[in-house]
C-alpha positions in Angstrom: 80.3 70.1 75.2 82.3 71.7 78.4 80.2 73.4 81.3 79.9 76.8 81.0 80.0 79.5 83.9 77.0 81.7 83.6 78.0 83.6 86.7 79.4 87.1 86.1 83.1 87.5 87.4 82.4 89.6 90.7 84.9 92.3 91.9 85.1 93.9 95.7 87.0 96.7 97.1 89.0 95.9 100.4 91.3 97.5 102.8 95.1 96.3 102.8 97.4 97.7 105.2 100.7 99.1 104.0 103.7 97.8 106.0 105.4 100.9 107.1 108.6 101.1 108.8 108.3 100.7 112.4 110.1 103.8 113.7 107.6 106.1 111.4 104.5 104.6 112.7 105.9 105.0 116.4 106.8 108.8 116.3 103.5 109.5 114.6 101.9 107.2 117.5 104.2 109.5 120.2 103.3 112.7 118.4 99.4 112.2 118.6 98.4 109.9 121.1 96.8 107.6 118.3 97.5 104.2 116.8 98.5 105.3 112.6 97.8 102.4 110.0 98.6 103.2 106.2 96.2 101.9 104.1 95.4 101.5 100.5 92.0 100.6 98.9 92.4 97.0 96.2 89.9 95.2 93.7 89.9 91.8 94.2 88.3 88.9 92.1 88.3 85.7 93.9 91.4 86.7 96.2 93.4 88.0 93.0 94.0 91.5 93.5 93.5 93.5 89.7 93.3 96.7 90.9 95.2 99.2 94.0 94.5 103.0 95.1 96.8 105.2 96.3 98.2 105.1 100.1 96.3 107.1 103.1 96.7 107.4 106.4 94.0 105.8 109.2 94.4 107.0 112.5 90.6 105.9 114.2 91.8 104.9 117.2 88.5 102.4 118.0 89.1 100.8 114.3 91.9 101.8 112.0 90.7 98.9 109.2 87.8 100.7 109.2 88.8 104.1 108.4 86.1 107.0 108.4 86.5 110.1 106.9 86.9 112.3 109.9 90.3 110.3 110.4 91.8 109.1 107.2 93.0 112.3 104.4 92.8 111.1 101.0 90.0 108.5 102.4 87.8 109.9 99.5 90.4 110.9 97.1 92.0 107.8 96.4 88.3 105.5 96.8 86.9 107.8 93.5 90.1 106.9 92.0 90.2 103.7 92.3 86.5 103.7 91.1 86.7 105.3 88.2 89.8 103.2 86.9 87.3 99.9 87.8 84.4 101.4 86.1 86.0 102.5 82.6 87.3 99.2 82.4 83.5 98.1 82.2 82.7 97.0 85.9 79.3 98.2 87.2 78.4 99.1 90.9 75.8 96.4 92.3 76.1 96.8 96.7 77.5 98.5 99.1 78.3 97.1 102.1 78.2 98.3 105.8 81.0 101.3 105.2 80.9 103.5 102.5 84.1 101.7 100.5 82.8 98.7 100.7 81.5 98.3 97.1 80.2 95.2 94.7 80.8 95.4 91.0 80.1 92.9 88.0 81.1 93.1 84.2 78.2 91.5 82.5 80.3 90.9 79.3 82.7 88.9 81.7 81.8 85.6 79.9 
């Protein structure tokens, strides 16, 4: 008889920066006097990345990996996006962490 895992598989959204070309992120640097970062919002299970959101900007000029509202459009948009796709595939919410993105799920049926 073989050890079984009786942990549920554990899934957290990150940030990942987009590489963008360098001449775009300078004139958009020039144009408002603030650092732009394009980001995108991924699932991850143990460093595997199963799931990605859609691209938005982050122009915080304190933190750009840690966007905030205020300063990234399509923040909000593409974060219910990506939760909905990770919830209908049967993953349920269990934290949040320190920002508002950073969310915990488990699939209890993972086993």
């Amino acid at each position: 008889m073989g050890f079984m895992n009786t942990q549920p598989e554990m899934l957290r959204i990150e940030i990942e920066e987009l590489e963008v070309a360098r001449l775009a992120r300078m004139l958009t640097s020039l144009t408002t006097g603030v650092p732009n970062q394009t980001l995108r919002f991924v699932g991850r299970v143990d460093g595997e990345t199963r799931y990605t959101s859609g691209s938005f900007s982050s122009n915080h000029m304190f933190d750009p990996m840690n966007p905030d509202v205020a300063y990234a459009p399509r923040m909000t948009e593409n974060l219910a996006k990506i939760r909905e796709e990770i919830e209908a595939d049967g993953w349920v919410e269990t934290a949040q962490g320190a920002q508002s993105w950073a969310l915990a799920f488990v699939r209890p049926d993972s086993n």
